[in-house]
Structures are given as C-alpha cells and as structure tokens.
C-alpha positions as CSV (number, residue, x, y, z in Angstrom):
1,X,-19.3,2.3,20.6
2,X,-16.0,4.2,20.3
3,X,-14.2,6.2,17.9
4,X,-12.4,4.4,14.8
5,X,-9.9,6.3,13.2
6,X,-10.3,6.0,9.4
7,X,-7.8,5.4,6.7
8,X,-6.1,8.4,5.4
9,X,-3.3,8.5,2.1
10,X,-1.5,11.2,3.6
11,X,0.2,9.3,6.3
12,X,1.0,6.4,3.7
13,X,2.7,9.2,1.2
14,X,4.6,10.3,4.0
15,X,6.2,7.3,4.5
16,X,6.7,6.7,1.0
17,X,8.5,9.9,0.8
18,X,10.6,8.9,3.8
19,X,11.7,5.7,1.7
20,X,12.5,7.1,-1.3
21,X,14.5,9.8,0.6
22,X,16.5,7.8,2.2
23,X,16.7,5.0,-0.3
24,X,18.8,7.8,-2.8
25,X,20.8,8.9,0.2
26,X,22.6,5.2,1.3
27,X,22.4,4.5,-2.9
28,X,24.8,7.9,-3.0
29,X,27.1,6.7,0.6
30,X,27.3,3.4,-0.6
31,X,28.9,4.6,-4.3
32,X,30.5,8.0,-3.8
33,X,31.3,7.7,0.2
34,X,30.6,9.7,2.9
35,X,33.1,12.8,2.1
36,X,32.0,13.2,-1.5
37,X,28.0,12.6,0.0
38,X,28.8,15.7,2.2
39,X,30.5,17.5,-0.4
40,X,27.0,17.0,-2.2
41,X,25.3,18.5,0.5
42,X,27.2,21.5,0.5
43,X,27.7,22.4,-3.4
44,X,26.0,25.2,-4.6
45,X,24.1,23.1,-6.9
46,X,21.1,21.1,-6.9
47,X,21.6,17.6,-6.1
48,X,19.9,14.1,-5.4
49,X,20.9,15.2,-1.8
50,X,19.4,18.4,-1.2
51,X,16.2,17.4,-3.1
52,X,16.1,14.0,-0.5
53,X,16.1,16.8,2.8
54,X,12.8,18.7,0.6
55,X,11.2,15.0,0.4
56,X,12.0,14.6,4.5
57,X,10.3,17.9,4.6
58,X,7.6,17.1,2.4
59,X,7.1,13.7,4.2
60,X,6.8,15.2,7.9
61,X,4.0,18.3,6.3
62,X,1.9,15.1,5.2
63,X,2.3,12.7,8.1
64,X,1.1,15.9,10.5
65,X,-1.4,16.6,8.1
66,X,-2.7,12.6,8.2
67,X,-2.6,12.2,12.0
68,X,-4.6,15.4,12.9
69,X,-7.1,13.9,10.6
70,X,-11.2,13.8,11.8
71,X,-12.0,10.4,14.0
72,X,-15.6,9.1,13.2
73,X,-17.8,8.2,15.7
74,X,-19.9,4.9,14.9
C-alpha cells in the first residue's frame, strides 16, 4: 500500500528543547535587555544563556536522529 512513517519521541523532544530554549532566552531580553543578554553570552561563566545554545544543540542531534528514523511498509 505505501510506506507510513511511524511516530518517533525524538522529534517531539526536539522541539520541546527548542521551546524551552528559547522560552529562557526572550524571559532574559525581556528583563535584563539585549546588552546585559549579550554580556551573558560572553561572561566566562555558566549562564541560562550558554546552557539555552547546548539545548539548540541538543534539540537539532534529536530532531536528525527522529527524521532518519525506519519507514514501515504495510
């Protein structure tokens, strides 16, 4: 009949990722403003920031790893 691609998690936690990433980075423009958000960016330290770019990260590994998932033939 055709192939029908079946439901995967990984794509879903992707997205999820993308959300939250970007949820704490407009929460951070909207309070601080985008000098101090930059500033954040480019500390030595660890911030809500840099760990948002590792979730972006994170988020694009899954979402590959979901679409290169098997079709099923039925």
């Amino acid at each position: 009949m055709g192939q029908v691609r079946r439901k995967n998690w990984f794509t879903a936690m992707g997205v999820l990722f993308i959300v939250v990433a970007l949820i704490a980075i407009v929460r951070d423009l909207l309070i601080w403003g985008p000098e101090f958000t930059v500033d954040f960016f480019t500390s030595s330290e660890i911030t809500s920031e840099k760990l948002s770019v590792g979730m972006f990260g994170i988020a694009a590994f899954l979402i590959i790893l979901g679409l290169r998932g098997e079709n099923i033939e039925k």
